[in-house]
N, C-alpha and C positions, 0 to 999 in steps of 0.2 A: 608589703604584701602579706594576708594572711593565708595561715594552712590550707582555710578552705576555700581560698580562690578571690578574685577582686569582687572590691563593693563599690555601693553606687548605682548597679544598674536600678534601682527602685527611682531613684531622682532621673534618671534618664528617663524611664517610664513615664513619670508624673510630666516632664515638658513637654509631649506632644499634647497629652489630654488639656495643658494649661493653654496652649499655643491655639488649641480647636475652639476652647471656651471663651478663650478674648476673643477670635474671630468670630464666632457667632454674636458675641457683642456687639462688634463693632457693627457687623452685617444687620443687625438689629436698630443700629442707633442710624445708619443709613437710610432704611427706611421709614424710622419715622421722618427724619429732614425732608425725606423726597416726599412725603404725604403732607408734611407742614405748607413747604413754598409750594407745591400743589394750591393748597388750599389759602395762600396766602394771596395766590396771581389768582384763582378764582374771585377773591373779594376784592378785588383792585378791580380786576373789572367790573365787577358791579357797581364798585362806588363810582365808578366813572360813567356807569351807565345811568344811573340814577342822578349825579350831576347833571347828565347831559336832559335828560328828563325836566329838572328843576330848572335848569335855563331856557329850555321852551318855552314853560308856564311863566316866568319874570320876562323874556323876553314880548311872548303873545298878550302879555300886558301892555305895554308900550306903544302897539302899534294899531293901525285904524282897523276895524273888521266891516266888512259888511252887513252881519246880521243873518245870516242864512244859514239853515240847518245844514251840516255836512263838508260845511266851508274850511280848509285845510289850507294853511300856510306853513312854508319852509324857508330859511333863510338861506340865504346866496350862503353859499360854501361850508354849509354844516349839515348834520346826517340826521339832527332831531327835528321834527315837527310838534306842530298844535295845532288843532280842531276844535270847532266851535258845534257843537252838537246841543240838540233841543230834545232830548229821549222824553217826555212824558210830559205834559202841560204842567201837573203838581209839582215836577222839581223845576223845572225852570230851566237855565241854559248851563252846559257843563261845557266847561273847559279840559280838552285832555290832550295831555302833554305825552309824545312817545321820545323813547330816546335813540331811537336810531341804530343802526349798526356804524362800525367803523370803517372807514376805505380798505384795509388791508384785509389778509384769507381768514381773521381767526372767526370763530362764529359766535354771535352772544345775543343771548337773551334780550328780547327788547324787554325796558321796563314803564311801564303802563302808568302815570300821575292824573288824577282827575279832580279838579275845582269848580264848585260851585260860583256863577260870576251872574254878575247881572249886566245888561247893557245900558249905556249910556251913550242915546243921541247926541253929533257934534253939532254946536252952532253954526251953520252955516248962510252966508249974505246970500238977500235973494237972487236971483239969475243964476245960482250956481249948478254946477251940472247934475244929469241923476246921482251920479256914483259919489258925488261931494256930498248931495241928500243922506244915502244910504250911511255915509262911514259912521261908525260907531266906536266907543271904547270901552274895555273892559273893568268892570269892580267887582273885584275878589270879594265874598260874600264869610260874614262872621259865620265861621263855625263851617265853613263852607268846605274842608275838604274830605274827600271820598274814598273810601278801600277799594270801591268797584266800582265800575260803569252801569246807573243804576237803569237803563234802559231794557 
């Protein structure tokens, strides 16, 4: 011990102020985490909403349509649709693909896909019924996809 009394309290001093500054670090680097997987579960679901989008349109390929403006199919057990819409004689027939929401409470943006297609009458033997007349199938058109709904 010296004359003039114990030392050290300066380094006692300095740990709380050190002990304050890591925890603002740390309280800092939390919240960026929490803004990141924020923003990460945000892009998840979109890419899955935009998947589900893009299986519309590959699937509303595949299958017969009618031919009729405003004509809307959905498949047994899925939350995406496609529509078959004639907005303007000059553009022709658009395919637009939505992607649905999902069974469960979270809530999401639908996401809007729109393709330019043309129809293609099916061969059908004579005697066959109206609706066999009518089917048609879709061809995806070069250069044919769309940013908007150009109706």
């Amino acid at each position: 011990m010296t004359p003039t009394g114990e030392q050290g309290g300066g380094a006692l001093a300095v740990l709380p102020i050190l002990l304050a500054i890591g925890l603002s670090a740390m309280l800092g680097w939390q919240r960026f985490l929490d803004a990141s997987v924020a923003l990460m579960h945000d892009e998840q679901r979109y890419l899955e909403a935009f998947h589900r989008a893009e299986s519309a349109l590959s699937w509303a390929m595949t299958i017969p349509w009618r031919g009729e403006d405003g004509e809307c199919r959905r498949p047994e057990g899925e939350a995406f649709r496609a529509c078959l819409c004639a907005p303007r004689p000059t553009v022709g027939w658009v395919l637009h693909a939505q992607s649905g929401a999902l069974d469960d409470a979270r809530v999401l943006g639908e996401i809007n896909l729109y393709r330019r297609v043309a129809l293609d009458r099916m061969k059908v033997a004579p005697g066959g019924t109206d609706m066999e007349r009518r089917n048609c199938m879709l061809t995806p058109l070069a250069n044919g996809w769309l940013d908007f709904y150009p109706g």
